[in-house]
C-alpha positions in Angstrom: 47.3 -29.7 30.4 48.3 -26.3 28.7 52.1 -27.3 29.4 51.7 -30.2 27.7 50.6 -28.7 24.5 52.9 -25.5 24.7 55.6 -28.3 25.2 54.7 -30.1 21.9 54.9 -27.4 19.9 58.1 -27.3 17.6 59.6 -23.7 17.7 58.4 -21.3 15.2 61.6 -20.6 12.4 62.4 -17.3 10.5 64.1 -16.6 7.5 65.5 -13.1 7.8 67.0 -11.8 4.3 69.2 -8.4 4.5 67.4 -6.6 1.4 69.2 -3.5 2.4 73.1 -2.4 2.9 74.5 -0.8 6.5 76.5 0.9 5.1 76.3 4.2 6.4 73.8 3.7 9.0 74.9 3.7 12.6 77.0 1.6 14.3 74.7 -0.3 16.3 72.4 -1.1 13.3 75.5 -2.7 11.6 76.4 -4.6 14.7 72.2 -5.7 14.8 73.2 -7.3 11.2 76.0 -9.0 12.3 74.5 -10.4 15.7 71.4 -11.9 13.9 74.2 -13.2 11.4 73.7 -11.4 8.3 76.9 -10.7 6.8 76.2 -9.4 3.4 73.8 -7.7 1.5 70.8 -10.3 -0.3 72.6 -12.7 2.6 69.5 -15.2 4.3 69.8 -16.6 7.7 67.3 -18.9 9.3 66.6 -18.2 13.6 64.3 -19.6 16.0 61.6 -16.8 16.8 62.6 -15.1 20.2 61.8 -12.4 21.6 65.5 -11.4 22.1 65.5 -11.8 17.9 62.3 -10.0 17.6 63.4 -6.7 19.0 66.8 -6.7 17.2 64.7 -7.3 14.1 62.5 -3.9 15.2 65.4 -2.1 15.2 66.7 -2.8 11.6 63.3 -3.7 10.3 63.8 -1.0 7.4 67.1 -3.4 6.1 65.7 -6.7 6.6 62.4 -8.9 5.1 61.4 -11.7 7.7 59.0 -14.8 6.7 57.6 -17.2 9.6 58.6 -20.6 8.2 55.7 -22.9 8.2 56.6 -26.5 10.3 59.1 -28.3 8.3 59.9 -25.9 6.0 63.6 -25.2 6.2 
């Protein structure tokens, strides 16, 4: 029964905002940007919350500000 509910639960959304600039910060931090699809600075994206998201988030969490979207909020 626990499938059933887990199944019928939409995806929680984020909106990840770049509130800082990579410029000048390592390579792999600017490539974190660009993967979560950030391309400028102020720029907001929306994603589905993953784990795969949520560690590239933890490793430029001192550029970005994430919100968890409530359901239907876009």
């Amino acid at each position: 029964m626990a499938r059933t509910e887990a199944a019928s639960e939409a995806p929680k959304r984020l909106r990840i905002t770049q509130v800082r600039s990579g410029v000048g910060r390592p390579a792999t931090h600017r490539r974190t940007l660009r993967a979560l699809g950030l391309k400028w600075h102020q720029h907001t994206v929306i994603q589905r919350d993953h784990p795969a998201i949520r560690g590239m988030l933890f490793q430029v969490s001192h550029l970005v500000r994430v919100e968890e979207l409530a359901e239907g909020e876009a």
